[in-house]
N, C-alpha and C positions, 0 to 999 in steps of 0.2 A: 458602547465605546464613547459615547456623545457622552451621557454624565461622568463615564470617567475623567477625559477629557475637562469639562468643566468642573471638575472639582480640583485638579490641579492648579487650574486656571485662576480660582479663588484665592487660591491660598503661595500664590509663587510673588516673592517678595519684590518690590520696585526697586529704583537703585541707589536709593539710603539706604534700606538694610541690608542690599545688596552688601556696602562698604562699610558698614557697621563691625566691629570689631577688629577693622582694620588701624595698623600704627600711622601716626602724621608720614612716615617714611615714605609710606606706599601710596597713600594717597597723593602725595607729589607724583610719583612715579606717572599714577595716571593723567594727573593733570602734566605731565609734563611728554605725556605719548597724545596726547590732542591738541598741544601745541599752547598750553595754559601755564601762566605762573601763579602757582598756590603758595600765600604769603600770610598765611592765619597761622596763628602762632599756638593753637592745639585743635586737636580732633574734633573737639565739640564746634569749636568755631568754623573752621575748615568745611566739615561735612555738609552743611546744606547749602555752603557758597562752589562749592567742585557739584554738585551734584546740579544747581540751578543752571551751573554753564553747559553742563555734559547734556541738556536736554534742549539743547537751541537746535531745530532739522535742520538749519546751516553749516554748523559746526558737525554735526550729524552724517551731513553729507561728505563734507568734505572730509571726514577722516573714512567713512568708508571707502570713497573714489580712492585712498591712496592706501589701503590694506593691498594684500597679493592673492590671486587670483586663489591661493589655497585657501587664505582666512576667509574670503567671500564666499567661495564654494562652499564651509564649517556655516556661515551663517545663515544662507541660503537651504542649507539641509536643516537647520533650526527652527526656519520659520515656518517652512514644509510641516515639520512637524509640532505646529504651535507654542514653539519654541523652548521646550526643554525634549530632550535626550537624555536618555541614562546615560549616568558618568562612565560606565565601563563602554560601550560602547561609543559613546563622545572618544572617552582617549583611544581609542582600538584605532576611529578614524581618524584622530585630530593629533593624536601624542600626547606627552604626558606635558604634567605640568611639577616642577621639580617642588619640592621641599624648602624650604628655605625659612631662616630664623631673620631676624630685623638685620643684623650683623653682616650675615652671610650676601643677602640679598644685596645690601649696602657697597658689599664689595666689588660682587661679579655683576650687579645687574643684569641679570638674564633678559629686562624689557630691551635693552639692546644687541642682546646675543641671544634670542629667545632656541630655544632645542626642537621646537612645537609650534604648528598653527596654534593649538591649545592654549600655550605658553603668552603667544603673541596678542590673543584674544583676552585671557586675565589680565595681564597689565593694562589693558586697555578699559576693562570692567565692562565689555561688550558680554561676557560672559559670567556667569556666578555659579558659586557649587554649595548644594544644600541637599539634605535629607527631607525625603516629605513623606505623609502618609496614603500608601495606595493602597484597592482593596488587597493588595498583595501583602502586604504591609510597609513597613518602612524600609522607605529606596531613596537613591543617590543618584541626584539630575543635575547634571548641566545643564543651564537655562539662561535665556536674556532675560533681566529684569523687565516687568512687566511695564513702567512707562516707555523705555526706550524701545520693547519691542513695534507697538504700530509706526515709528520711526526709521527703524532697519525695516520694518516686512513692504513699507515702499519703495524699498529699491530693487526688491526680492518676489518674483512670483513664484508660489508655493507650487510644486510638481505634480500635486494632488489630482488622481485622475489620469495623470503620461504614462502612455503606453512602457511598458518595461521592456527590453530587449530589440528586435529588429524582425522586420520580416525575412521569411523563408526564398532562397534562390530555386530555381526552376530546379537544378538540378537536388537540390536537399529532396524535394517535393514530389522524384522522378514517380515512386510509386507509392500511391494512398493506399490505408486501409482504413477503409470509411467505419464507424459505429456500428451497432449491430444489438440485438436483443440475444444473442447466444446464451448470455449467462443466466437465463431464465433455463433453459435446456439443461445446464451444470448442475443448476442448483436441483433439479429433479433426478439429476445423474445421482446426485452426492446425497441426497436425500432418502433415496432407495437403498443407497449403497451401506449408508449409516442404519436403516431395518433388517440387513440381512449380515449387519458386521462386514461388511467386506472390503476389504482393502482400495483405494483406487490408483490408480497411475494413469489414467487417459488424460486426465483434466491439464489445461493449456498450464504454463512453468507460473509456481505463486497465486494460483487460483483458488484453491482448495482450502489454504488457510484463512485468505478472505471470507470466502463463501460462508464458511465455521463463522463467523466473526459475525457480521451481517444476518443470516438466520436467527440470530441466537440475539442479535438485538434487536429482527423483528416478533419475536416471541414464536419463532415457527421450532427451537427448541429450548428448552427448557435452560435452566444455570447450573444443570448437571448433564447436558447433554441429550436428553432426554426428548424425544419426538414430541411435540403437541399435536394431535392427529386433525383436532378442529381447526387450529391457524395451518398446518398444511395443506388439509383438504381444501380451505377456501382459497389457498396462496394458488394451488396448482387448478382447479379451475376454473381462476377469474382468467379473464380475458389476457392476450401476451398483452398492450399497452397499459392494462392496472397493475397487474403484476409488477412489469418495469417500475409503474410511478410510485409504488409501494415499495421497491425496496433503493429509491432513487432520492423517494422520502425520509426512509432510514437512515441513508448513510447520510445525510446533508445535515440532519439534525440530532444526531447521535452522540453521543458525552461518551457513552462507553465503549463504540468502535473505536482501537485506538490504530492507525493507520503506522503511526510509529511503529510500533510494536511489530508491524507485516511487514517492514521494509524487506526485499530480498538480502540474505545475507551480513543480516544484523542481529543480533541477539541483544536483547533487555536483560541489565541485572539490577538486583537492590533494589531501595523499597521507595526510590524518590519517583512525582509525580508531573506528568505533564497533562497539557492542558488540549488535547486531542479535536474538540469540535472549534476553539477559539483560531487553530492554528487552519486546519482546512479553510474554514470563513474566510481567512485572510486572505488567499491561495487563493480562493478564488474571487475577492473582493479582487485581485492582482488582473486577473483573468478576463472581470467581464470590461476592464478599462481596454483593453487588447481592440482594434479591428473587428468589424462584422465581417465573416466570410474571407479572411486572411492568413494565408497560411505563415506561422510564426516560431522561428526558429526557437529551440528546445532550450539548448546551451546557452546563448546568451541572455533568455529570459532568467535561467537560472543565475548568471553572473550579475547581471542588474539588481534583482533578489539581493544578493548576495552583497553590493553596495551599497544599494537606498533601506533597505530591510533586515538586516542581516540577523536582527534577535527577534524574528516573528514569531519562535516558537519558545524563545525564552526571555521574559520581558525584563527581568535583571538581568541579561547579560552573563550568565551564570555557565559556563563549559568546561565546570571541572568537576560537581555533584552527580553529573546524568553518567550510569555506568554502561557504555554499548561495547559490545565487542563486536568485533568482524570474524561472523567465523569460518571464513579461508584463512584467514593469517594467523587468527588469534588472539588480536594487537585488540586492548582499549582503545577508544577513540575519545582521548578528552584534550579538551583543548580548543580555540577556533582555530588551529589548524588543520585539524578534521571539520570543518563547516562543509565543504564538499561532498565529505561521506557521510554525512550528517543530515541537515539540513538539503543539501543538495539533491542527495542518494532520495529522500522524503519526496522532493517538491517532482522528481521524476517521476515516484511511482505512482504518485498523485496522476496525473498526468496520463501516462503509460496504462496504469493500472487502472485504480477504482472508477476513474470519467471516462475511459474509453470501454471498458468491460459493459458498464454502469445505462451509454449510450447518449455522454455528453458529447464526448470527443471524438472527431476523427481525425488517427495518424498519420503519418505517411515514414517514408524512408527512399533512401539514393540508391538500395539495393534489392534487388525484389527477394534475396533468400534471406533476410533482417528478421527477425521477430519483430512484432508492437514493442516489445520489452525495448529494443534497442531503437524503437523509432529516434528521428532528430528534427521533426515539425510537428505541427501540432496544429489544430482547429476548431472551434466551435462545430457541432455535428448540428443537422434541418432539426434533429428533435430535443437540442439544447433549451430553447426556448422555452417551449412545452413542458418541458421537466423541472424548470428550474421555478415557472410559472404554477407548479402543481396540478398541471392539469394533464390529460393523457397524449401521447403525442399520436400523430396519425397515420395510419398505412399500413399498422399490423395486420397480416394475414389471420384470419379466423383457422383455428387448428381444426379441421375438421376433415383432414385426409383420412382414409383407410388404413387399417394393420392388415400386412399378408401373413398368414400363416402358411407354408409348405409342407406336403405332405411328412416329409420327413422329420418333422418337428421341431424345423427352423424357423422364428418369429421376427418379421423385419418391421419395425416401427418407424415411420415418418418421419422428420422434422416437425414437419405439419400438423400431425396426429395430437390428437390430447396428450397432454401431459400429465394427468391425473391415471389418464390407460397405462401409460408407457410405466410411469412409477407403481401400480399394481401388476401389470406384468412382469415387469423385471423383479420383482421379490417371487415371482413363481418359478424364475427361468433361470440359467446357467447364461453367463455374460458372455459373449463371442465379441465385443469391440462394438466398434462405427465406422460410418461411411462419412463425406461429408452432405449426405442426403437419408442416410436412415441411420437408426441403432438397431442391431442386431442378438438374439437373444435365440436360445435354445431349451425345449422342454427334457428335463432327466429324471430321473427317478431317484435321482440324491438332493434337485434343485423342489421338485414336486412335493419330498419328504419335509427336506426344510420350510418348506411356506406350511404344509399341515399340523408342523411342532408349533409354530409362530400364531397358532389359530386362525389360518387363510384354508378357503374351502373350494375341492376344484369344482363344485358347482358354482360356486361363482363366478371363477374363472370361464369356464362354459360361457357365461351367461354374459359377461364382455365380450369374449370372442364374438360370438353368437350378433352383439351389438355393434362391435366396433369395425368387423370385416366385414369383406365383401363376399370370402365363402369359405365354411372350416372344413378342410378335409374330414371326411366320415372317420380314416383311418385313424385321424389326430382324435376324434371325438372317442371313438371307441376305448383307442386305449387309456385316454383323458377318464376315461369311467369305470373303466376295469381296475386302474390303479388305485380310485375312491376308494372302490368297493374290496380288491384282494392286494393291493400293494402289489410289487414287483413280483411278476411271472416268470420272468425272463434275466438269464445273470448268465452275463461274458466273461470269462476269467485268462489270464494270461499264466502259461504254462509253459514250460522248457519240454521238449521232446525227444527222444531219444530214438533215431534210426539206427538198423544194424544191418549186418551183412544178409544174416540169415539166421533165421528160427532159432539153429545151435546153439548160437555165442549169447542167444537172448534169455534161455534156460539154463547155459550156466551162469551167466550173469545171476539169476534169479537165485540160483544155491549161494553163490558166495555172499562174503561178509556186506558186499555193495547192497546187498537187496535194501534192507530198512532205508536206503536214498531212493528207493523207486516206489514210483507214485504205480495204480492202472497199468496193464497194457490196453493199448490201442487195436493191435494187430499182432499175429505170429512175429512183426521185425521190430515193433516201436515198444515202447513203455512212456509213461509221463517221467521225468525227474523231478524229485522235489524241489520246492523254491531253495536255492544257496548250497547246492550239491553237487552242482553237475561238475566241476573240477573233482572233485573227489571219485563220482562214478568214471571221469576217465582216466585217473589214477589207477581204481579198480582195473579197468580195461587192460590198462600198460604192461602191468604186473600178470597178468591172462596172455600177453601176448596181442594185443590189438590195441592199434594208434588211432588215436581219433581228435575232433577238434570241436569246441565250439562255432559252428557257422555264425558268420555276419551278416546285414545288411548292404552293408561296401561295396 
């Protein structure tokens, strides 16, 4: 930012050329808003004698003390920003500045009727509008000519560095949700969950798509989705605070996480591009001006943003190429009238999301049944520092609790427990959910079969168990090795049954046309019914002279 900055700087015009191509008309005009009589009988003449008066800091002074508190406030935010501004944003804040031919101008004088701080500041030639080359390419500033700026910026201290927004009231603040390392636990959720194909819906609202995003920019899968078994292996068991600072390292320095792209409830279309790691920087350049250890209201950091900032993620000014849509309503959003749902809807999730998942941030909220999603404060978290520092933050727990295995072939994993176990057992295991103190997981002979297609071997399995617990049921172990060795022994099947009164009505059942629907008898009174018949068997029945029903549960 610093050479861009100075390259601008080089190249922004003083205030001759500032008025260079302007008619004798106008240049009265100005000498005539600073209280000068311009009596040079053409331009050439004129120009370097208006130009030597306009540069006296007395005269300097004194026209700025008697501008209105709006044009001060226009130059004030100039000097902030080392005095030029993109024009689209200039006029967004300042208004426009009309059109006018020598004639026109001559008529209506707009310097005395100005429409605009904008307006008010052109005729004054405190302000100049040029085309210049950025690395963006060529853009369109509003700028103070470069002599008269160190003139205005003494009247002017630049904001650079002020806190943005307001601190948080007691009650916004009522209940925290401090930081946390969970999303080290998700990502091994989702990581498993992606080797056995399986759908998830546990993981906290907006998390899943992140996660996706993030893995896949720390190389733990591939640019087709694809597992890298050696960057997960090491991901899952480094230590929980490496872990964290590796993928806290990622997303800080990442080009191709694009956060935009995750906003909740936003969809990206079309092929234009934005600039994803320049805009987080900012965001948090914003952030670390904020208070140490202050808790700092959400909304109105976002409105200040929205003031002092407002094209942080789009450096032309540009809100009619980017195509989003909202998809509850279905509406594009173009225009800065959606800056809100834009930019705004962004700087939240920033916020909400990635820093507090992440374990910069800690939330808070006024109501204790609020998601994080809807927090409305906000704080730097003890191991913001550490993170931001690159170094590891301190106080994680060593995972090295036990796995219980239950005899009946229920597996309850830890929090604590490795995370490297947890993600080899849950590809052998059938998912039962979580607690918020273990995940829970069950052995089956369709979850067993899948991990042996996958080339997972239950002698392995064994052989964690065996490491990871404190004692494996013999029963677990036995049939853990039976199944190696013969597969499924044992198969439960669900069946419809058919009671009867008596013997009789069950051997003519068997003569008439109903038989091919009967499965086995059971007994002199039952028979199996086959699957998708039993209305038809007691159709059979009805037509015999015997009513009957299928029984419920109810």
């Amino acid at each position: 930012m610093a050479l861009y900055t100075h390259f601008l700087k080089t190249l922004m015009p003083d205030l001759e050329h500032s008025l260079q191509g302007h008619d004798l008309g106008h240049l009265r005009i100005v000498a005539e808003c600073w209280g000068l009589e311009l009596t040079a009988p053409d331009v050439q003449t004129a120009l370097p004698q208006l130009t030597q008066q306009l540069l006296d800091p007395a005269l300097v002074d004194e026209v700025l003390e008697s501008l209105s508190a709006e044009a001060r406030s226009a130059l004030e935010a100039l000097v902030s920003k080392d005095g030029r501004l993109s024009w689209v944003q200039f006029t967004r804040q300042c208004g426009e500045v009309r059109e006018m031919g020598p004639g026109r101008r001559d008529r209506q004088r707009p310097d005395q009727t100005p429409i605009s701080t904008a307006e008010m500041l052109w005729y004054r030639a405190l302000v100049g509008r040029a085309f210049f080359d950025t690395p963006r390419g060529s853009e369109e500033f509003a700028y103070i000519p470069d002599d008269l700026l160190p003139l205005i910026a003494q009247k002017f201290s630049p904001r650079e560095g002020t806190p943005l927004g307001r601190a948080a009231t007691i009650v916004e603040r009522a209940h925290p949700i401090p930081a946390d390392d969970r999303l080290l636990d998700h990502v091994c959720t989702l990581l498993a969950a992606l080797r056995i194909n399986r759908a998830l819906t546990s993981l906290p609202e907006n998390l899943e798509p992140f996660i996706l995003s993030l893995i896949t920019s720390a190389g733990l899968l591939g640019p087709a989705g694809q597992p890298e078994i050696d960057a997960i292996r090491a991901h899952l068991e480094a230590p929980r605070g490496d872990a964290l600072l590796q993928l806290a390292r990622v997303w800080l320095n990442s080009a191709a996480h694009n956060d935009l792209h995750l906003v909740p409830h936003r969809q990206v279309e079309g092929e234009w591009e934005n600039h994803p790691l320049a805009a987080r920087r900012f965001i948090i350049h914003l952030l670390n001006a904020l208070p140490d250890k202050t808790w700092w209201n959400l909304s109105a950091f976002i409105a200040d943003i929205r003031r002092a900032h407002p094209d942080f993620q789009r450096p032309a000014g540009d809100y009619d190429s980017w195509y989003i849509k909202d998809t509850q309503t279905g509406e594009f959003l173009r225009g800065f009238e959606h800056w809100d749902d834009i930019e705004g809807a962004l700087i939240r999730y920033l916020i909400t999301g990635p820093l507090h998942w992440l374990g910069f941030m800690d939330l808070a909220v006024p109501d204790e049944n609020r998601s994080p999603a809807q927090a409305t404060v906000f704080r730097y978290s003890g191991w913001a520092a550490a993170l931001f520092a690159d170094t590891v933050p301190e106080g994680r727990p060593a995972e090295t609790d036990p796995v219980h295995v239950r005899s009946d072939g229920r597996v309850g994993v830890p929090l604590t427990a490795p995370r490297s176990v947890r993600y080899q057992i849950a590809r052998f295991c059938r998912w039962e959910g979580d607690t918020p103190h273990e995940y829970r997981y069950i052995f089956t002979p369709a979850s067993l079969e899948r991990a042996r297609q996958q080339g997972l071997q239950i002698d392995h399995l064994l052989i964690i168990l065996q490491k990871y617990t404190e004692t494996v049921p013999p029963n677990i172990v036995k049939a853990l090795k039976q199944m190696e060795m013969r597969g499924t022994e044992v198969h439960i099947e669900q069946q419809a049954i058919l009671r009867l009164g008596s013997p009789k009505i069950l051997k003519t059942l068997q003569k008439s046309r109903a038989a091919r629907f009967l499965g086995d008898p059971l007994g002199p009174t039952t028979v199996i019914v086959k699957a998708g018949a039993e209305e038809k068997v007691l159709a059979a029945l009805l037509e015999m002279g015997f009513m009957g029903e299928i029984a419920t549960t109810e």
